[in-house]
PDB file with one MODEL, atoms N, CA, C and O in Angstrom:
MODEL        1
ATOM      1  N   UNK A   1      23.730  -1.930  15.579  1.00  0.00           N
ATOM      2  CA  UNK A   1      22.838  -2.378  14.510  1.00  0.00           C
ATOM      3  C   UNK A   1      21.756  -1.321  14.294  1.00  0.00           C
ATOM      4  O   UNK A   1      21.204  -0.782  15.253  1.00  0.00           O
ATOM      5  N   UNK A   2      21.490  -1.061  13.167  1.00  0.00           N
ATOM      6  CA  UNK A   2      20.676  -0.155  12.499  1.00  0.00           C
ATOM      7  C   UNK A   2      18.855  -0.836  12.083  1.00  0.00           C
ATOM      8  O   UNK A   2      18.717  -1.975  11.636  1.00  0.00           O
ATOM      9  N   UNK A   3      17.781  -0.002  12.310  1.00  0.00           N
ATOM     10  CA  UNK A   3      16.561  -0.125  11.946  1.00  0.00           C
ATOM     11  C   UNK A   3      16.717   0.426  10.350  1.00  0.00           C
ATOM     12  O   UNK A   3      15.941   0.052   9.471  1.00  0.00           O
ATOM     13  N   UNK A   4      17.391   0.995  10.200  1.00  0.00           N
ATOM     14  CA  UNK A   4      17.014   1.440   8.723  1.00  0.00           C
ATOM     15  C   UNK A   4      17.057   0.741   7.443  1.00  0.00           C
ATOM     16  O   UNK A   4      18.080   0.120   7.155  1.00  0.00           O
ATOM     17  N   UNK A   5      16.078   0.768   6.651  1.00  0.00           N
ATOM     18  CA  UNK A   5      16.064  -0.224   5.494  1.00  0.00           C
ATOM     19  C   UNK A   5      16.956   0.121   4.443  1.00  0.00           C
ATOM     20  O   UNK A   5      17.084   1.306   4.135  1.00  0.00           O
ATOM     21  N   UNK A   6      17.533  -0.695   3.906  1.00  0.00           N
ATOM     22  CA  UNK A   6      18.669  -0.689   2.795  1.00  0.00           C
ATOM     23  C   UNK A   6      18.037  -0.342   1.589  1.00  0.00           C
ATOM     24  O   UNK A   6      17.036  -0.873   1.108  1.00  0.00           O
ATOM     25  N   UNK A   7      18.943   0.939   0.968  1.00  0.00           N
ATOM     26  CA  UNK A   7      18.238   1.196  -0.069  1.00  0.00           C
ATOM     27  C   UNK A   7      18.378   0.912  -1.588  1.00  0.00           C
ATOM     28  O   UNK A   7      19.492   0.826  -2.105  1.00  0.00           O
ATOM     29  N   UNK A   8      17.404   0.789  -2.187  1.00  0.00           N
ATOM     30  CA  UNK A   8      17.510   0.250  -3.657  1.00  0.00           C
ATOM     31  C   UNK A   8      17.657   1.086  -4.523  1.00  0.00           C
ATOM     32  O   UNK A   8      17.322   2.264  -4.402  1.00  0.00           O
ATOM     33  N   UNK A   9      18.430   0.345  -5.983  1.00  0.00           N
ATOM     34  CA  UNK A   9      18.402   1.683  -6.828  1.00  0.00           C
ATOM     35  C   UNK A   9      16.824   2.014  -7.598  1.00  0.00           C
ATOM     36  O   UNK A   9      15.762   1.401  -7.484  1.00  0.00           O
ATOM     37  N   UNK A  10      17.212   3.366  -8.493  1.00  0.00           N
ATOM     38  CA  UNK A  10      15.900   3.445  -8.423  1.00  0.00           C
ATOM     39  C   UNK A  10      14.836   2.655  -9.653  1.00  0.00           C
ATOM     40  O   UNK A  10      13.611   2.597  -9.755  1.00  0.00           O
ATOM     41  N   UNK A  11      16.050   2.066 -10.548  1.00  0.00           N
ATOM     42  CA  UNK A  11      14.992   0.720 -11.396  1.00  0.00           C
ATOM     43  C   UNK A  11      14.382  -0.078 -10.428  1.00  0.00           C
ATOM     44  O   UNK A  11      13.156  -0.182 -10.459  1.00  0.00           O
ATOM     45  N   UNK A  12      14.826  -0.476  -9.842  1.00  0.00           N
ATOM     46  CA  UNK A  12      14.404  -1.838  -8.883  1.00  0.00           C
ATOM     47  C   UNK A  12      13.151  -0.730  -8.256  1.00  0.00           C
ATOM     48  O   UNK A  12      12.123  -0.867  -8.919  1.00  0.00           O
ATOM     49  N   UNK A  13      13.030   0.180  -7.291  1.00  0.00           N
ATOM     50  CA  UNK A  13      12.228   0.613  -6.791  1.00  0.00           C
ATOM     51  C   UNK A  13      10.549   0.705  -8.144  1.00  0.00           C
ATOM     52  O   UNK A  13       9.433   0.188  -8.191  1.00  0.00           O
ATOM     53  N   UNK A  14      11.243   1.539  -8.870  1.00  0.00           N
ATOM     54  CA  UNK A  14       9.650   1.845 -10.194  1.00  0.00           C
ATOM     55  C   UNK A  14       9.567   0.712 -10.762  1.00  0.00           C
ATOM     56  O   UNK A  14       8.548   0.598 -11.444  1.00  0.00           O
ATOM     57  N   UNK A  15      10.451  -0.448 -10.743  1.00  0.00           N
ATOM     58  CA  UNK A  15       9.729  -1.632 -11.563  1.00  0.00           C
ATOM     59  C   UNK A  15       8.999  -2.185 -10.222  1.00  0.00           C
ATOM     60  O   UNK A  15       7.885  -2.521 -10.623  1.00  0.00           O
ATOM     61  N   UNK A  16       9.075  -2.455  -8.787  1.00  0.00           N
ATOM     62  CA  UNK A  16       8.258  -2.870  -7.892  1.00  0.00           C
ATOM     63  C   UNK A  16       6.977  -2.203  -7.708  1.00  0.00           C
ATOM     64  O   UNK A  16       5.942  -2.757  -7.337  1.00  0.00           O
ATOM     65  N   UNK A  17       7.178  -0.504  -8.101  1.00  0.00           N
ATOM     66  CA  UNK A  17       5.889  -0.064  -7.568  1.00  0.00           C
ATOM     67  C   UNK A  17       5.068  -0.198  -9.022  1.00  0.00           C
ATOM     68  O   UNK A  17       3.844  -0.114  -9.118  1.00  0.00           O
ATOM     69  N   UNK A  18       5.940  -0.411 -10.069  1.00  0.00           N
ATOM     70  CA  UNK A  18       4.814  -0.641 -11.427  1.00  0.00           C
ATOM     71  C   UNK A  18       4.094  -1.848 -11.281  1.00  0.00           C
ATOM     72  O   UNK A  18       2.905  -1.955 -11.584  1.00  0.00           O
ATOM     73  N   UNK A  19       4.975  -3.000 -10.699  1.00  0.00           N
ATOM     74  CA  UNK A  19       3.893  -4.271 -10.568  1.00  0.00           C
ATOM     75  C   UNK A  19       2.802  -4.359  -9.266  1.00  0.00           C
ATOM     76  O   UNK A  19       1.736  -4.973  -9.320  1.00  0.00           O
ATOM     77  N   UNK A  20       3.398  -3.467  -7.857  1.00  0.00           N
ATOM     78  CA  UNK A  20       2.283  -3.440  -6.968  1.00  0.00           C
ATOM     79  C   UNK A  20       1.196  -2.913  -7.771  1.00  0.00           C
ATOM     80  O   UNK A  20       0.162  -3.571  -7.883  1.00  0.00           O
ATOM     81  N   UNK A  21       1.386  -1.314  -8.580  1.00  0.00           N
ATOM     82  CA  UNK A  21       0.139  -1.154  -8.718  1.00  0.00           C
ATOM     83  C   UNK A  21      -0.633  -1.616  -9.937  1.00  0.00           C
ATOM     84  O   UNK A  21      -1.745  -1.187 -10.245  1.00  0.00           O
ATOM     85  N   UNK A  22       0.003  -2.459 -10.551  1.00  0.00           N
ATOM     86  CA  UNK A  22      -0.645  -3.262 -11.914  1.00  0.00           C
ATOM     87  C   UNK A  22      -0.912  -4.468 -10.995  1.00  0.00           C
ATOM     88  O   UNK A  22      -0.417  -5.223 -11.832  1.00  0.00           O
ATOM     89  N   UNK A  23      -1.184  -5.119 -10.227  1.00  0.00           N
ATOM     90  CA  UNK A  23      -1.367  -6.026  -9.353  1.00  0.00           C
ATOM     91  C   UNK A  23      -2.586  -5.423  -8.415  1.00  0.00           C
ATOM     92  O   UNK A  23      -2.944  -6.183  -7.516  1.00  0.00           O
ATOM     93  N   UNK A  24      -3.379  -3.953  -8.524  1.00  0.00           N
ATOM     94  CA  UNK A  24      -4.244  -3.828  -7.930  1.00  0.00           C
ATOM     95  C   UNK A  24      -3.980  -3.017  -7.008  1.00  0.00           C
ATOM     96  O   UNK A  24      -4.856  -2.229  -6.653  1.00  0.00           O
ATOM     97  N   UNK A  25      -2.760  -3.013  -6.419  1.00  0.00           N
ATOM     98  CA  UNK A  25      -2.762  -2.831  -4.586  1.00  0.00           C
ATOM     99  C   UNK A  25      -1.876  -0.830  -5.036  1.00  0.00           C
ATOM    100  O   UNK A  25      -1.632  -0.266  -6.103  1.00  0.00           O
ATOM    101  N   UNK A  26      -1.713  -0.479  -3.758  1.00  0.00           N
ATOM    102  CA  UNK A  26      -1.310   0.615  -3.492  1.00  0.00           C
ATOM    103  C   UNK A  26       0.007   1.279  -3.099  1.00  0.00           C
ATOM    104  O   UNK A  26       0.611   0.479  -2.384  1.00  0.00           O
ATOM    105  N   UNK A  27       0.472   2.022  -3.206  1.00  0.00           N
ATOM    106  CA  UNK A  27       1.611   2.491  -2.638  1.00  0.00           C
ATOM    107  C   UNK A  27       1.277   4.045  -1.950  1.00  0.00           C
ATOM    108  O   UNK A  27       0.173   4.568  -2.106  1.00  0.00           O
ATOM    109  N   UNK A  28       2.234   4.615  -1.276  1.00  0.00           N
ATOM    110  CA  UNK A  28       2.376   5.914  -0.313  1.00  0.00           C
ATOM    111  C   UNK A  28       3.855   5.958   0.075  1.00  0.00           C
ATOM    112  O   UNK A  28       4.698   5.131   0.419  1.00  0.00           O
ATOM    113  N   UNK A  29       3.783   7.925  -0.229  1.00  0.00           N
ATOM    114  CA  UNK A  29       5.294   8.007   0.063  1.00  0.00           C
ATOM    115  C   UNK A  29       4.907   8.192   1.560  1.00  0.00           C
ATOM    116  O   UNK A  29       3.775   8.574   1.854  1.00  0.00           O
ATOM    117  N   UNK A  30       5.950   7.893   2.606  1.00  0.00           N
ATOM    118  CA  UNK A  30       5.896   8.031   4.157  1.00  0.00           C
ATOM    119  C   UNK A  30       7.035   8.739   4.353  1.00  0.00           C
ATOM    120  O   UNK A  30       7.203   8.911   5.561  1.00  0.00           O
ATOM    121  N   UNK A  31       7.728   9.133   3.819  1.00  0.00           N
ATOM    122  CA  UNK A  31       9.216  10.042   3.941  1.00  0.00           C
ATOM    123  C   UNK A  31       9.462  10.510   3.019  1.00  0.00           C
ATOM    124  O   UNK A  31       9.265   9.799   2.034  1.00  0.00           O
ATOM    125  N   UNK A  32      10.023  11.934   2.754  1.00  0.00           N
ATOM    126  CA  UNK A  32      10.962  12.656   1.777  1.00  0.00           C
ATOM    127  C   UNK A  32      11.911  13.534   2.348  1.00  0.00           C
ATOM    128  O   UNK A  32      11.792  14.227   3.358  1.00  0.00           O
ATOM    129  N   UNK A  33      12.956  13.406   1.502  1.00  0.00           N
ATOM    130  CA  UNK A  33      13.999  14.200   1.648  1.00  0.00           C
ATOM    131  C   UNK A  33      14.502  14.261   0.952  1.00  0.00           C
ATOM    132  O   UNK A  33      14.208  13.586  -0.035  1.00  0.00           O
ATOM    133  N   UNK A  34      15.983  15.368   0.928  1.00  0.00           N
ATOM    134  CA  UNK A  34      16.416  15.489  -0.560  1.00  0.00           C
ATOM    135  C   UNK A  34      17.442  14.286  -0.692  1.00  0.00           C
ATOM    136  O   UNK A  34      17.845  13.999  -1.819  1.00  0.00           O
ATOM    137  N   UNK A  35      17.873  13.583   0.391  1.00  0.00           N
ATOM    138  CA  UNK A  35      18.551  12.608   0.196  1.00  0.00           C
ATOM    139  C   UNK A  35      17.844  11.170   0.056  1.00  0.00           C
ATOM    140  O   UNK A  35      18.378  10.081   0.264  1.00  0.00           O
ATOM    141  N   UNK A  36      16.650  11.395  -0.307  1.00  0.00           N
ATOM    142  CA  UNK A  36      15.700   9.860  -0.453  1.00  0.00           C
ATOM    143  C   UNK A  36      13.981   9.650  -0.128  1.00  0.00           C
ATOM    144  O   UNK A  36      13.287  10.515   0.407  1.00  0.00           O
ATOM    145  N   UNK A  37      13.608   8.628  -0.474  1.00  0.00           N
ATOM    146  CA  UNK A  37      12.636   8.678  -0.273  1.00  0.00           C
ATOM    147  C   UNK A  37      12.020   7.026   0.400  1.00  0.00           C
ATOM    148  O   UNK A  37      12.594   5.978   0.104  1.00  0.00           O
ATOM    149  N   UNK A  38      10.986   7.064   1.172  1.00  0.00           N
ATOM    150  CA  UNK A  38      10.541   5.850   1.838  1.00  0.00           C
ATOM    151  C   UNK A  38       9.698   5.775   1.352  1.00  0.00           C
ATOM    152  O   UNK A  38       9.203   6.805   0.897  1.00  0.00           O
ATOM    153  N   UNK A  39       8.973   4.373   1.147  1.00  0.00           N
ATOM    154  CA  UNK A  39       7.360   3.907   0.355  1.00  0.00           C
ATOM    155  C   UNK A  39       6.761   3.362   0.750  1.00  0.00           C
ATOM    156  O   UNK A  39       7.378   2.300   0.685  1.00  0.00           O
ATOM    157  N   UNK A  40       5.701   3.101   1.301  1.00  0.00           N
ATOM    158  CA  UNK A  40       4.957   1.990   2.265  1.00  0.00           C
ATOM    159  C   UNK A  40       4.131   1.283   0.960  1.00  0.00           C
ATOM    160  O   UNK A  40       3.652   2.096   0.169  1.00  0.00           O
ATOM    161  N   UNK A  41       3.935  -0.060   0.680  1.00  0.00           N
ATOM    162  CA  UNK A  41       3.436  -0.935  -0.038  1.00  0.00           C
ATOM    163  C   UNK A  41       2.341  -1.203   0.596  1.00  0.00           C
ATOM    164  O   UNK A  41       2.546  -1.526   1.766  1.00  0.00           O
ATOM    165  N   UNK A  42       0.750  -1.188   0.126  1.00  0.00           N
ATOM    166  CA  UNK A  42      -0.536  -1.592   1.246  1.00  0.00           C
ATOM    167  C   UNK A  42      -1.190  -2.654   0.192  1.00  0.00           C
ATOM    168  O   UNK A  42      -0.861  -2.694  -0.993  1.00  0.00           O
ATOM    169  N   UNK A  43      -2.105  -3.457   0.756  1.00  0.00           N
ATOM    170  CA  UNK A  43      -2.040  -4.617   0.152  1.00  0.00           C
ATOM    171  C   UNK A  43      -4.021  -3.567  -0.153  1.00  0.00           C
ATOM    172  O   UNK A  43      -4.597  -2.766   0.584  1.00  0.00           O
ATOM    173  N   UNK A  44      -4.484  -4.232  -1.738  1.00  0.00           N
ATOM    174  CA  UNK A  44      -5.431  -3.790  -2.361  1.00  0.00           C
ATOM    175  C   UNK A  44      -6.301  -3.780  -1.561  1.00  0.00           C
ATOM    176  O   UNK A  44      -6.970  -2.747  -1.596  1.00  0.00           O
ATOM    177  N   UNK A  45      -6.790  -4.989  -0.339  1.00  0.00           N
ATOM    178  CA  UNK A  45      -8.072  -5.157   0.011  1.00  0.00           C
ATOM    179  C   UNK A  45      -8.346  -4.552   1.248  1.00  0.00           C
ATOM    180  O   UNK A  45      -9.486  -4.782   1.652  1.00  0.00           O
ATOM    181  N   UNK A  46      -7.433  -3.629   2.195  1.00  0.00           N
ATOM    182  CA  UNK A  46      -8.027  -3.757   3.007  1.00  0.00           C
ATOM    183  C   UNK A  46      -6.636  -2.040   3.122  1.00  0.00           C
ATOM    184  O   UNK A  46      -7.151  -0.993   3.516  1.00  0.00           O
ATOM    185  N   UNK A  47      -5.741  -2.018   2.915  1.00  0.00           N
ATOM    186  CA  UNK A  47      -4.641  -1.257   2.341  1.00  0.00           C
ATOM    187  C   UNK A  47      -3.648  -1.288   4.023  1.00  0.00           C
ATOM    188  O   UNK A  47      -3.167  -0.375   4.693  1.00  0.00           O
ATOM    189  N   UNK A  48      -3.670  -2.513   4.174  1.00  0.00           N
ATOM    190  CA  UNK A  48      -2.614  -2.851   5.303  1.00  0.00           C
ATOM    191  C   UNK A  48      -1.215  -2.792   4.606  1.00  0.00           C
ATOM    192  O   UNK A  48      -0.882  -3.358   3.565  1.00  0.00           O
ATOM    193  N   UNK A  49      -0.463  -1.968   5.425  1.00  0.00           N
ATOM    194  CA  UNK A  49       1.241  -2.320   4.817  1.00  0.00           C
ATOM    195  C   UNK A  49       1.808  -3.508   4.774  1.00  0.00           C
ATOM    196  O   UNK A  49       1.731  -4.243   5.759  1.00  0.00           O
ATOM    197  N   UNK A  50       2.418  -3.870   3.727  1.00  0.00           N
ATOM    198  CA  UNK A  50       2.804  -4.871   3.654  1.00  0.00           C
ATOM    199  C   UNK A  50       4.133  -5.136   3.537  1.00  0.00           C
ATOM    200  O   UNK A  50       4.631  -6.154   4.018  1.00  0.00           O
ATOM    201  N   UNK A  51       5.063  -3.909   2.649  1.00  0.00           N
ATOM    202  CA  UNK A  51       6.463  -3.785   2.968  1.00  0.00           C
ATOM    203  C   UNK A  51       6.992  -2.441   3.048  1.00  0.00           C
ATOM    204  O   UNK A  51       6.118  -1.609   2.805  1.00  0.00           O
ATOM    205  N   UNK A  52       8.028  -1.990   3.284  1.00  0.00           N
ATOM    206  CA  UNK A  52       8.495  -0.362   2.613  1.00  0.00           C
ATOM    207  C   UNK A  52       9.773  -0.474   2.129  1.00  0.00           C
ATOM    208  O   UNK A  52      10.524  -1.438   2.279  1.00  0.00           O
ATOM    209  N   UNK A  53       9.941   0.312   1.680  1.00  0.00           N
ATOM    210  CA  UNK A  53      11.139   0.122   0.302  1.00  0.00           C
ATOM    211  C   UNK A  53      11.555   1.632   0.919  1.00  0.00           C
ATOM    212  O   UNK A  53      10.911   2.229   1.781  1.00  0.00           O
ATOM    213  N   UNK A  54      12.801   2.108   0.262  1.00  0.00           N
ATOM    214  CA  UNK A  54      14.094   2.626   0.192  1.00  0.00           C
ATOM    215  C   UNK A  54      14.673   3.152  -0.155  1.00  0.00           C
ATOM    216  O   UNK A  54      15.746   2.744   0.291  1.00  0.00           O
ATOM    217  N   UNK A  55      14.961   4.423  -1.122  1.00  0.00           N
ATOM    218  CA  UNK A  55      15.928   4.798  -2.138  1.00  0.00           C
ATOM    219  C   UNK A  55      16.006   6.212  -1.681  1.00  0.00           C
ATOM    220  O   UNK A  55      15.203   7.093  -1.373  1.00  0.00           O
ATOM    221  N   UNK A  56      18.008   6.001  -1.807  1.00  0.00           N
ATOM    222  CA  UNK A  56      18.724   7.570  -2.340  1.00  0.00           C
ATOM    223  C   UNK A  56      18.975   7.380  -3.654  1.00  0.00           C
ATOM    224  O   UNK A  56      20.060   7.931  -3.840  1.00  0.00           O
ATOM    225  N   UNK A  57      18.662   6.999  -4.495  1.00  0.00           N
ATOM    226  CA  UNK A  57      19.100   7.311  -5.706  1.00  0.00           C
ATOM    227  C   UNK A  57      18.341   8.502  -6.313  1.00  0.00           C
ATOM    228  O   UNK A  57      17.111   8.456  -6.353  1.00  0.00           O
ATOM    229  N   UNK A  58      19.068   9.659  -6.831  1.00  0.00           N
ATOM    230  CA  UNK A  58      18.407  10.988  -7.146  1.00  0.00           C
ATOM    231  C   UNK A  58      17.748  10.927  -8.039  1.00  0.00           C
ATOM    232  O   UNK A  58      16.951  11.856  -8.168  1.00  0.00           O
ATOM    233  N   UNK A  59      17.743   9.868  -9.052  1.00  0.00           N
ATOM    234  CA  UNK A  59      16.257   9.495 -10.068  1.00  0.00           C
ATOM    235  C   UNK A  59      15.058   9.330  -9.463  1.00  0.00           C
ATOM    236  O   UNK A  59      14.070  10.061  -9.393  1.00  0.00           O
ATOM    237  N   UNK A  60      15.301   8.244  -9.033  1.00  0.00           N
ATOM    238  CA  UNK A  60      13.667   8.110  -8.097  1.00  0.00           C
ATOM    239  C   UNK A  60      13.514   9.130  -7.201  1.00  0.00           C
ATOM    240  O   UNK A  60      12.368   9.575  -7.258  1.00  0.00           O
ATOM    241  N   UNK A  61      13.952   9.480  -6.689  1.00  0.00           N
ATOM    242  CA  UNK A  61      13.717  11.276  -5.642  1.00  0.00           C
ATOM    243  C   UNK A  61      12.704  12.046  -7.238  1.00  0.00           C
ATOM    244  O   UNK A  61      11.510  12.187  -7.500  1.00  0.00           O
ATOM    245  N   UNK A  62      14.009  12.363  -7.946  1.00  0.00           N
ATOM    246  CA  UNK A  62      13.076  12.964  -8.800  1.00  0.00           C
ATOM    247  C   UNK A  62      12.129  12.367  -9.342  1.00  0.00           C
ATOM    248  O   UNK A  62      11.324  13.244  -9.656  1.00  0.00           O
ATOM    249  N   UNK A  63      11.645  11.114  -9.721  1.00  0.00           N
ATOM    250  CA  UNK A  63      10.590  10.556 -10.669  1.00  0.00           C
ATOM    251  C   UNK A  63       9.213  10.675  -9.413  1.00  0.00           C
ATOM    252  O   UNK A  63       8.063  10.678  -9.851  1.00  0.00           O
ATOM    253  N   UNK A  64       9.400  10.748  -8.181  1.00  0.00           N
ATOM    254  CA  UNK A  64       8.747  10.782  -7.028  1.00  0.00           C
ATOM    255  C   UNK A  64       8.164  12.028  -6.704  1.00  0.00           C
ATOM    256  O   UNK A  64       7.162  12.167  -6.002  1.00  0.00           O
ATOM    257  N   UNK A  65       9.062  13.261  -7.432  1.00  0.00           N
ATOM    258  CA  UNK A  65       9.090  14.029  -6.410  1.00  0.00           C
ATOM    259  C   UNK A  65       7.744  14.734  -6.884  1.00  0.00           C
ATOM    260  O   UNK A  65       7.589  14.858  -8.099  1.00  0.00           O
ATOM    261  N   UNK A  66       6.758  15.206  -6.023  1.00  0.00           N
ATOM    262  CA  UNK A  66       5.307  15.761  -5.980  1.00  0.00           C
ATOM    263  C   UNK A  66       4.312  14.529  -5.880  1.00  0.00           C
ATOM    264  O   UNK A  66       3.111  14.755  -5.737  1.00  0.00           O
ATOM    265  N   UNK A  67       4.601  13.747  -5.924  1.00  0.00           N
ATOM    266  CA  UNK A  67       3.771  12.337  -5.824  1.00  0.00           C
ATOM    267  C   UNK A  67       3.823  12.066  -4.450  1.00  0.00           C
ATOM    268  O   UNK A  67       4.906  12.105  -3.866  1.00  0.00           O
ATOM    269  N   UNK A  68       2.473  11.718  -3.691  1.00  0.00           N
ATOM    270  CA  UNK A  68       1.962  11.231  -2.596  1.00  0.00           C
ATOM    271  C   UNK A  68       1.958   9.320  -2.459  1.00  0.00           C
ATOM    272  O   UNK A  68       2.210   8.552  -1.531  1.00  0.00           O
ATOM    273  N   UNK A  69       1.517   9.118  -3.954  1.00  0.00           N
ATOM    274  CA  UNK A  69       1.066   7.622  -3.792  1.00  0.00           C
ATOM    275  C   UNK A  69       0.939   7.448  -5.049  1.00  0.00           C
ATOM    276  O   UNK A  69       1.230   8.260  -5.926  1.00  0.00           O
ATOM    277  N   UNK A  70       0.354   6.033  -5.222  1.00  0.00           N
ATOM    278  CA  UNK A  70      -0.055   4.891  -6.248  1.00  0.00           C
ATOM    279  C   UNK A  70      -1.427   6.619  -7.213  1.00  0.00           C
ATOM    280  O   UNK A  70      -1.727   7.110  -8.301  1.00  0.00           O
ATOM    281  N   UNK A  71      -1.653   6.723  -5.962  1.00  0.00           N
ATOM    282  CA  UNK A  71      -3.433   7.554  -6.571  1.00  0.00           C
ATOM    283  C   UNK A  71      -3.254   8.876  -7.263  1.00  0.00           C
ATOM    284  O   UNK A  71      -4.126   9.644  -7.670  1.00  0.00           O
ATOM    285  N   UNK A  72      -1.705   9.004  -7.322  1.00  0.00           N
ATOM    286  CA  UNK A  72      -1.377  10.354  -7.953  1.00  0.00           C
ATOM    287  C   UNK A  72      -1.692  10.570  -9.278  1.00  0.00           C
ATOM    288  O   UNK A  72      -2.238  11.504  -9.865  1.00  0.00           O
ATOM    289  N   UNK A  73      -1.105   9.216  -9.724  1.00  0.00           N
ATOM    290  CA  UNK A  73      -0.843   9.060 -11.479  1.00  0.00           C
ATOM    291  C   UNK A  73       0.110   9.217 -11.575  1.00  0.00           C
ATOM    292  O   UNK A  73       0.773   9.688 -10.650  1.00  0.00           O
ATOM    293  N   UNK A  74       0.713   8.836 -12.954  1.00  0.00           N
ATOM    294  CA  UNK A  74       2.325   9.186 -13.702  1.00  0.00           C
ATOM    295  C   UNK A  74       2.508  10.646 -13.944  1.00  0.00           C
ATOM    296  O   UNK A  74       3.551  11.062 -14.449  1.00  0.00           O
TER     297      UNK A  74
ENDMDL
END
């Protein structure tokens, strides 16, 4: 059995991080590679993680790629 989180494509990933951060709260990339990327979700008030998300899909790699977080901008 595997720790690793199952990954999403990459609509599902940018429509979650569009509503975390229209909802206030934050995101951070915690992994890159060219085969994917990891996201830690932190909750607005205090910026505790709350989930992390997943994706090889090479869109979101690219729509990601130079972006740190929520605080980057589009």
């Amino acid at each position: 059995m595997t720790n690793e989180l199952p990954a999403i494509p990459a609509a599902d990933l940018l429509e979650r991080l569009r509503r975390w951060e229209e909802s206030g709260a934050t995101w951070h990339v915690l992994t890159r590679s060219e085969r994917g990327v990891t996201v830690s979700l932190c909750r607005c008030d205090d910026g505790e993680e709350v989930e992390r998300l997943r994706t090889d899909d090479p869109v979101a790699v690219a729509l990601l790629h130079g972006r740190t977080g929520s605080d980057d901008g589009d």
